[in-house]
Every structure is written in structure tokens, then in C-alpha cells.
MOPAC internal coordinates of N, CA, C and O (Angstrom, degrees):
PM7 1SCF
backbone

  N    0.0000 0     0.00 0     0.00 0    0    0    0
  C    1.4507 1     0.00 0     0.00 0    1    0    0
  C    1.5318 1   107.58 1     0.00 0    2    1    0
  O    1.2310 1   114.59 1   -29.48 1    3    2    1
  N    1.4556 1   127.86 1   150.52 1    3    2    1
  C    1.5089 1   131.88 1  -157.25 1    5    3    2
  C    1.3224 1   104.30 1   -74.72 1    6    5    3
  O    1.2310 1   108.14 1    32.20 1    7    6    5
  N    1.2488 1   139.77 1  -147.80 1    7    6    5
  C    1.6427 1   123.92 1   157.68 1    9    7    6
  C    1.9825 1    90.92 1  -106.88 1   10    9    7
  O    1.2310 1   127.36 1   148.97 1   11   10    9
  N    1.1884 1   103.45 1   -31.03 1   11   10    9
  C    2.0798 1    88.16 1  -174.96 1   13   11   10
  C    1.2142 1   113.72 1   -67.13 1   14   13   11
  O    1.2310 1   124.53 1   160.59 1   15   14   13
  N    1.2112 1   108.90 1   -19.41 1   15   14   13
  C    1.7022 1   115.10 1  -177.66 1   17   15   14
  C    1.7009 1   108.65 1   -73.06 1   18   17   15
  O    1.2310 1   124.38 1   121.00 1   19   18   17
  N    1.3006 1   109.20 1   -59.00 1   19   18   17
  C    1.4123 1   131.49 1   144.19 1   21   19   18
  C    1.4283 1   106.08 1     2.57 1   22   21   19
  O    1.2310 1   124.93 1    67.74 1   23   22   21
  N    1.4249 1   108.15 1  -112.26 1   23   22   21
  C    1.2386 1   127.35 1   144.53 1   25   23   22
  C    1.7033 1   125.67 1    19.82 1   26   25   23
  O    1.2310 1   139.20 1    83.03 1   27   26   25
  N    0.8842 1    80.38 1   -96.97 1   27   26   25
  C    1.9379 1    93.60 1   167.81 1   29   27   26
  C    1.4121 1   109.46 1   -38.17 1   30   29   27
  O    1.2310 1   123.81 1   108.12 1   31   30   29
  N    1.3699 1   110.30 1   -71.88 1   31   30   29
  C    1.5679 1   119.12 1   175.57 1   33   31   30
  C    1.4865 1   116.01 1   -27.62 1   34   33   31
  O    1.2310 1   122.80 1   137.37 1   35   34   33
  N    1.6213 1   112.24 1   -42.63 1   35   34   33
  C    1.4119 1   111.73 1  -176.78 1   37   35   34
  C    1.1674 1   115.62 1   -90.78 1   38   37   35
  O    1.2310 1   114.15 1   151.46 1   39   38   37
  N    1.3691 1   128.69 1   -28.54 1   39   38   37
  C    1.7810 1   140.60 1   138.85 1   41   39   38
  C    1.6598 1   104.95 1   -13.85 1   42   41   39
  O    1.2310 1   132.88 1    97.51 1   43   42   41
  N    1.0490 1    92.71 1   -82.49 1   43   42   41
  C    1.2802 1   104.12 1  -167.45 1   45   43   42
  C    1.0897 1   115.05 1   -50.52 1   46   45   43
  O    1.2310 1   119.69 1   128.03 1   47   46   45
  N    1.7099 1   118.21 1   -51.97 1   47   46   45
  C    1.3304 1    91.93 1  -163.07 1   49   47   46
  C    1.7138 1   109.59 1  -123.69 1   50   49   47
  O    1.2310 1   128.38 1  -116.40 1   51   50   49
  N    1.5301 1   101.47 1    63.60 1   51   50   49
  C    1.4370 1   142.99 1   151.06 1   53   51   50
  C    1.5723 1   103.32 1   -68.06 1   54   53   51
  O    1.2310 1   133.06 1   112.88 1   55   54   53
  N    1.8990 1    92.38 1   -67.12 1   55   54   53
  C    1.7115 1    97.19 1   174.57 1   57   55   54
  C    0.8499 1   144.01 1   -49.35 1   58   57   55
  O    1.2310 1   124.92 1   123.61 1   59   58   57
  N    1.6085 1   108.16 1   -56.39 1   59   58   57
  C    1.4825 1   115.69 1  -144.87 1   61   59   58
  C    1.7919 1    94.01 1  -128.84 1   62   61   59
  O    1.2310 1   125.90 1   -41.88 1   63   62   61
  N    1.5630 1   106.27 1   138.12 1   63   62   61
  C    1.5337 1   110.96 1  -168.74 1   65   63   62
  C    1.4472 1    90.43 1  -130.25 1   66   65   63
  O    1.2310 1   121.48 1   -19.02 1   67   66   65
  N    1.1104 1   114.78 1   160.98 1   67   66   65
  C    1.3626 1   125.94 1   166.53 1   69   67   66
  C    0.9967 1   124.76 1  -115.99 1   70   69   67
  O    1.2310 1   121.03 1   -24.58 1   71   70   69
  N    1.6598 1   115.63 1   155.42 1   71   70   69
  C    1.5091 1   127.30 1  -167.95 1   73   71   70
  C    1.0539 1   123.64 1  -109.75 1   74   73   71
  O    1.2310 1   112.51 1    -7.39 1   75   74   73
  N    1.5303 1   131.74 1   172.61 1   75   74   73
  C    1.5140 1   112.55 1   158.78 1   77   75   74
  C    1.4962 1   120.80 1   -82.30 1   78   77   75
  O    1.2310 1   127.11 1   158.20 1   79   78   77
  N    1.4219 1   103.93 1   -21.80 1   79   78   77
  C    1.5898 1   114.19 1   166.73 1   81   79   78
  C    1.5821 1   135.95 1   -92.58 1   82   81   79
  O    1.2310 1   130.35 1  -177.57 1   83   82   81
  N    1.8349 1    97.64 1     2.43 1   83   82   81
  C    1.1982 1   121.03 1   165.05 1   85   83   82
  C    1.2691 1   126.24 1  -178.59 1   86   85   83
  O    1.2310 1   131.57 1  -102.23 1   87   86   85
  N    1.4361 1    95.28 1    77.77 1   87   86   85
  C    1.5486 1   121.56 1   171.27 1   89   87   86
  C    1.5404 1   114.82 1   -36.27 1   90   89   87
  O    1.2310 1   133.08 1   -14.91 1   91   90   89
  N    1.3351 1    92.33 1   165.09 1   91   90   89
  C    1.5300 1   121.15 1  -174.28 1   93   91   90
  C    1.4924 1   106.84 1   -91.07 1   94   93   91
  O    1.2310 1   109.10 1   -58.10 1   95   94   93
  N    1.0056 1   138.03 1   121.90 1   95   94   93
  C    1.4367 1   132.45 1  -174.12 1   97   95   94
  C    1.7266 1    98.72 1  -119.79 1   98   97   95
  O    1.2310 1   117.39 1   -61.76 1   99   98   97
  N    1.5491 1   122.57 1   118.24 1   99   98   97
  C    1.4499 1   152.13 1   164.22 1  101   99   98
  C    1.4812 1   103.06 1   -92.96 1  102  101   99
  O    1.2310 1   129.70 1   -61.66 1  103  102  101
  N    1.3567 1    98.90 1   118.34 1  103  102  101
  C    1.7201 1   114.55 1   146.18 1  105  103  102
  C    1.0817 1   120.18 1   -86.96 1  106  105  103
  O    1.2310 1   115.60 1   -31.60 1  107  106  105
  N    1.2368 1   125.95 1   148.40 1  107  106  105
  C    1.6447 1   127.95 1   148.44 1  109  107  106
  C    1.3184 1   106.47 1  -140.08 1  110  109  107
  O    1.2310 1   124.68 1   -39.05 1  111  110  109
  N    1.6318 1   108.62 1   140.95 1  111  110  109
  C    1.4213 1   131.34 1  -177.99 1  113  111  110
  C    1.3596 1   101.36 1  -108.13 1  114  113  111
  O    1.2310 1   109.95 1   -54.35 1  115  114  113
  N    1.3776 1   136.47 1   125.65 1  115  114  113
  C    1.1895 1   142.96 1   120.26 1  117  115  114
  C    1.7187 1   142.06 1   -94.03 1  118  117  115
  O    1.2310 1   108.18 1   -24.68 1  119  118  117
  N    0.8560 1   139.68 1   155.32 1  119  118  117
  C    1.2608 1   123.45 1  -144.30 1  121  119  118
  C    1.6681 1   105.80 1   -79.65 1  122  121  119
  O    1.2310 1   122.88 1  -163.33 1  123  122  121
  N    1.4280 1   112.09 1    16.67 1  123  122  121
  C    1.5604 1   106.95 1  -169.66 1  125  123  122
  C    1.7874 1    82.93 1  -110.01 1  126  125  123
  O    1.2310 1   128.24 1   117.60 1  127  126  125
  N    1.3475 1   101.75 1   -62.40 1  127  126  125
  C    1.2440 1   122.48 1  -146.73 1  129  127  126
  C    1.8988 1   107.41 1  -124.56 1  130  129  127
  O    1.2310 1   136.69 1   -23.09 1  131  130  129
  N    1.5109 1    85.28 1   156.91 1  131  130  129
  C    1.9354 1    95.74 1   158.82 1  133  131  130
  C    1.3286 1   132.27 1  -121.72 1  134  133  131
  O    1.2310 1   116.01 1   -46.12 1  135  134  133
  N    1.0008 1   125.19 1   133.88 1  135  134  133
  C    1.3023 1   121.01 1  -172.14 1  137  135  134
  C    1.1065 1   112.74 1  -115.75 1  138  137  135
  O    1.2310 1   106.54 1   -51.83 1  139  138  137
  N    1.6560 1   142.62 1   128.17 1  139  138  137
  C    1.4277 1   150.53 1   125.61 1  141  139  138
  C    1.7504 1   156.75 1   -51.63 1  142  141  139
  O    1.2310 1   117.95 1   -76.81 1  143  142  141
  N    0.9611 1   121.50 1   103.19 1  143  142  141
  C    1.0146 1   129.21 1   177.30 1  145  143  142
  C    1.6553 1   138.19 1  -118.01 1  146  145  143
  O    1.2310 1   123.04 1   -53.61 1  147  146  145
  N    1.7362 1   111.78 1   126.39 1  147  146  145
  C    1.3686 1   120.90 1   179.89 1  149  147  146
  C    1.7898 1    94.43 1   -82.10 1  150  149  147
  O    1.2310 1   116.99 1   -46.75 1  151  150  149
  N    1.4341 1   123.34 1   133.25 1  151  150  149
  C    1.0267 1   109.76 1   155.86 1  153  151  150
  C    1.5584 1   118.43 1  -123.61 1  154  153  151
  O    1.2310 1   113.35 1   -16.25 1  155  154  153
  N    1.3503 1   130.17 1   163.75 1  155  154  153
  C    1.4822 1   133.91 1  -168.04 1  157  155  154
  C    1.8504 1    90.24 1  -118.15 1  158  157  155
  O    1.2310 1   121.36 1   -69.29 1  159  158  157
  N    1.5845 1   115.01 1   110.71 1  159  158  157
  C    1.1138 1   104.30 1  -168.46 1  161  159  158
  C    1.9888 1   103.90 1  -108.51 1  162  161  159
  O    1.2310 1   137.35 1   175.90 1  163  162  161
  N    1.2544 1    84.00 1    -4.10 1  163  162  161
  C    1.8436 1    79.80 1   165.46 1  165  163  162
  C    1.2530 1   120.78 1   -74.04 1  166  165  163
  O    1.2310 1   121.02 1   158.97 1  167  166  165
  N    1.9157 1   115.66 1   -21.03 1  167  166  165
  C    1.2698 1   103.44 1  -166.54 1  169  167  166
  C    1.6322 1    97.85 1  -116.16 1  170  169  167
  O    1.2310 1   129.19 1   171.86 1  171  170  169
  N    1.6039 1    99.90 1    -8.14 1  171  170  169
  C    1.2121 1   116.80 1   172.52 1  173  171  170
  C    1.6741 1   106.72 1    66.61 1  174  173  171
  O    1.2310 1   123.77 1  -107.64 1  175  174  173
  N    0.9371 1   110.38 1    72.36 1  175  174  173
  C    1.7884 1   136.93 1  -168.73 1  177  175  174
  C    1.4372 1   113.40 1  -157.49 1  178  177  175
  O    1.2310 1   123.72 1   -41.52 1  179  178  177
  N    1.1065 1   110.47 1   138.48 1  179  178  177
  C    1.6584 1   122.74 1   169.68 1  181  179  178
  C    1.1967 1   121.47 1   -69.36 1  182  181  179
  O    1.2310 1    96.06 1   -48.80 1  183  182  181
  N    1.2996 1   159.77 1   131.20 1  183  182  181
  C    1.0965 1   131.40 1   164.95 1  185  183  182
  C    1.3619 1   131.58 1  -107.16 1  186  185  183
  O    1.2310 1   128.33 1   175.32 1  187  186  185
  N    1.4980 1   101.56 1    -4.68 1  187  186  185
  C    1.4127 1   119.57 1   169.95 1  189  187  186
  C    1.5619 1   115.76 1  -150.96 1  190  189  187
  O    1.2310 1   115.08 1   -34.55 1  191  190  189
  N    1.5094 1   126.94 1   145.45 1  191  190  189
  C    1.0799 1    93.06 1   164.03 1  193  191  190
  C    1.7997 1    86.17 1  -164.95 1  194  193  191
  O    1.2310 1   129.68 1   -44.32 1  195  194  193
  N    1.7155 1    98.95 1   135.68 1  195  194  193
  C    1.8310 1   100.75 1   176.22 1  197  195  194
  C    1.2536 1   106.20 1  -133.36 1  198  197  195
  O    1.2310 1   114.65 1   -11.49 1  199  198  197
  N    1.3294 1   127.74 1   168.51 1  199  198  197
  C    1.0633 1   130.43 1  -168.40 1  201  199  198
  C    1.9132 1    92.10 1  -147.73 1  202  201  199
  O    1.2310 1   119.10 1    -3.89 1  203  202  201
  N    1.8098 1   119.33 1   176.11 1  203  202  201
  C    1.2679 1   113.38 1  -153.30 1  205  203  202
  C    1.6437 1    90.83 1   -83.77 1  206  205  203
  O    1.2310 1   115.68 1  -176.90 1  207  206  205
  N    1.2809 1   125.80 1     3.10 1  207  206  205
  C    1.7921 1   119.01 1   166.64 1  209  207  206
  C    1.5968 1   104.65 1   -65.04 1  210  209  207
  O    1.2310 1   119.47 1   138.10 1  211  210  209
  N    1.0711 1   118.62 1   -41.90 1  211  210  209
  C    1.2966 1   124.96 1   175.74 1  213  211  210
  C    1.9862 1   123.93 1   -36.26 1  214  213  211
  O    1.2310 1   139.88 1   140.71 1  215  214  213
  N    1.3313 1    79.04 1   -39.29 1  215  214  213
  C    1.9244 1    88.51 1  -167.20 1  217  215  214
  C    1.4311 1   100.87 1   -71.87 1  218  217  215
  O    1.2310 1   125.36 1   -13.29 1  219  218  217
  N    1.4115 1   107.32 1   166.71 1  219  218  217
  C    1.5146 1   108.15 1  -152.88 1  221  219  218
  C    1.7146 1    88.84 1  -117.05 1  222  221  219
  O    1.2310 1   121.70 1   170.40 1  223  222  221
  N    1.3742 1   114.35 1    -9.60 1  223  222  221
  C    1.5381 1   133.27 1   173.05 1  225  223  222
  C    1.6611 1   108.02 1   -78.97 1  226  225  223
  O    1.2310 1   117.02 1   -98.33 1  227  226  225
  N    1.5476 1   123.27 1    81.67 1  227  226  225
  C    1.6841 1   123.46 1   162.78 1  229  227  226
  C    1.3490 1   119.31 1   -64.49 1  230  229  227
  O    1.2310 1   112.26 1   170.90 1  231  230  229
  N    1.6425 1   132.21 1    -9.10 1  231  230  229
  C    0.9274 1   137.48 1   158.61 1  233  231  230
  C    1.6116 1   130.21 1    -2.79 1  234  233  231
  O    1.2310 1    98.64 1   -12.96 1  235  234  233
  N    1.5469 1   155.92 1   167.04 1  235  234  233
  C    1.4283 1   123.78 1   145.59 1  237  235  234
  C    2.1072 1    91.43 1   -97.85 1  238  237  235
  O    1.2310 1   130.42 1   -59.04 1  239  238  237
  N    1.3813 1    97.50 1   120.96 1  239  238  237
  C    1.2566 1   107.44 1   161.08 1  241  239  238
  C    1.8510 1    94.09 1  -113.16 1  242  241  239
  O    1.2310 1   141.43 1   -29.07 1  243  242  241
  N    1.9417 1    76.02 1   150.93 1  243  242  241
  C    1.7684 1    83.47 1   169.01 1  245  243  242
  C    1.0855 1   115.53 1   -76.00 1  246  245  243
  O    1.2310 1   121.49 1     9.11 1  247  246  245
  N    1.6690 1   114.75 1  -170.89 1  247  246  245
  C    1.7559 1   110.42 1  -153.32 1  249  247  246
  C    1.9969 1    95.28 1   -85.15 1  250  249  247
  O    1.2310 1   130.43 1   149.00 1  251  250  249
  N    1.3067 1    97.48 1   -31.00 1  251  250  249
  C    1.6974 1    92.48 1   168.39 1  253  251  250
  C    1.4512 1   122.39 1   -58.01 1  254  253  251
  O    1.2310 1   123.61 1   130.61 1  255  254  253
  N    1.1551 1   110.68 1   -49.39 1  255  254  253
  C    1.5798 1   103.84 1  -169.70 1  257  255  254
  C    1.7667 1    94.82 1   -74.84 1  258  257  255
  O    1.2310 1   121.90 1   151.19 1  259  258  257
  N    0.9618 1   113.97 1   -28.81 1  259  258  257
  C    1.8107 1    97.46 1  -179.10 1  261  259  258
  C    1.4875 1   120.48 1   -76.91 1  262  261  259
  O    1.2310 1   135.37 1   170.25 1  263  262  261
  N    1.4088 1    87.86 1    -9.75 1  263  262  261
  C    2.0527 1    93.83 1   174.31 1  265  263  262
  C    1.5045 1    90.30 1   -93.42 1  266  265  263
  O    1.2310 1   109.60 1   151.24 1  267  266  265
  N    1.1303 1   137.11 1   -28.76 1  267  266  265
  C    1.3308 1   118.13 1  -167.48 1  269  267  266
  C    1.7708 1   105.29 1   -74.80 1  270  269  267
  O    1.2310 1   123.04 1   143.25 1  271  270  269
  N    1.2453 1   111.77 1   -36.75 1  271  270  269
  C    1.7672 1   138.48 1  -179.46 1  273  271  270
  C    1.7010 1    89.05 1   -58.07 1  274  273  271
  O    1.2310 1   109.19 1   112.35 1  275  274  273
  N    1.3487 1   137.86 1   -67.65 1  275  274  273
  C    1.0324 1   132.07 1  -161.69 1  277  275  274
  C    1.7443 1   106.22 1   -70.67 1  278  277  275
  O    1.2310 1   121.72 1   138.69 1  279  278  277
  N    1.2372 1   114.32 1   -41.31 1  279  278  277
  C    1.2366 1   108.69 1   176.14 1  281  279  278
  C    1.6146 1   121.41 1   -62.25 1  282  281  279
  O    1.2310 1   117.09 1   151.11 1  283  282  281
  N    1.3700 1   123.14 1   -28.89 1  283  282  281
  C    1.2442 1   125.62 1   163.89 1  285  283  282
  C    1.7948 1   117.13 1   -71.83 1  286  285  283
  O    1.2310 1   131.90 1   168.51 1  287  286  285
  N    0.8942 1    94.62 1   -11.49 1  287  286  285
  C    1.8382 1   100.51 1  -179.26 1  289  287  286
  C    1.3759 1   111.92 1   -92.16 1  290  289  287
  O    1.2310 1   128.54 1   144.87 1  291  290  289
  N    1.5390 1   101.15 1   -35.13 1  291  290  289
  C    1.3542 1   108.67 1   172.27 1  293  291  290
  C    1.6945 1   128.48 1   -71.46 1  294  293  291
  O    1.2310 1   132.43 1   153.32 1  295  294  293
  N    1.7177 1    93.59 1   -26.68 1  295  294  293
  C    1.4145 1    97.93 1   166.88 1  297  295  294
  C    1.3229 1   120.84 1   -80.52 1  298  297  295
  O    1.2310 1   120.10 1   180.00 1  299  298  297

């Protein structure tokens, strides 16, 4: 991992902890795909997590409407 990436990671999560009643939600962008994640950081477990393989839509949507698609799936 880079050191800014690094970095951030420990920024961040100085702050922000997660719950079981209000998880931690992680993005990651790679240049294919996005991936999502709720995490439970007290017990330190995921509790969900999809990415755009997930959608049941093979369609070509643009990268907006498929973040918007994942964000409704995720809710």
C-alpha cells in the first residue's frame, strides 16, 4: 500500500468507527469496477459487501447510473 493511501486509512479511521446499527460504509474504485462495503468495526466483520458483478442488470450503463444501481441495492 503507497504511504498516502496509508495515511488516509489512519486519518480516517481515527474518526469514524462503525456500528452494528450504523456501519461503516468503504468504497473502492478500480478502473473496471466498484465495490461496496458496510462494515461492523466493533466486531470487526463485514456485513455486506457488492460490487457491479453483483447487479443482475449486464446492460452497458454508465459509471453514474451503476453507482446509483449499487447504491440502491446497497440500501
Amino acid at each position: 500500500m503507497n504511504k498516502q493511501k496509508l495515511r488516509r486509512k489512519i486519518r480516517v479511521r481515527k474518526k469514524i468507527k462503525g456500528t452494528e446499527y450504523r456501519p461503516r460504509l468503504s468504497v473502492f474504485r478500480s478502473n473496471r469496477f466498484i465495490y461496496a462495503q458496510l462494515i461492523n468495526d466493533e466486531e470487526g466483520k463485514t456485513m455486506i459487501g457488492i460490487s457491479e458483478k453483483h447487479l443482475s442488470e449486464k446492460t452497458k450503463l454508465k459509471k453514474k447510473e451503476m453507482a446509483k444501481a449499487l447504491g440502491v441495492m446497497l440500501a
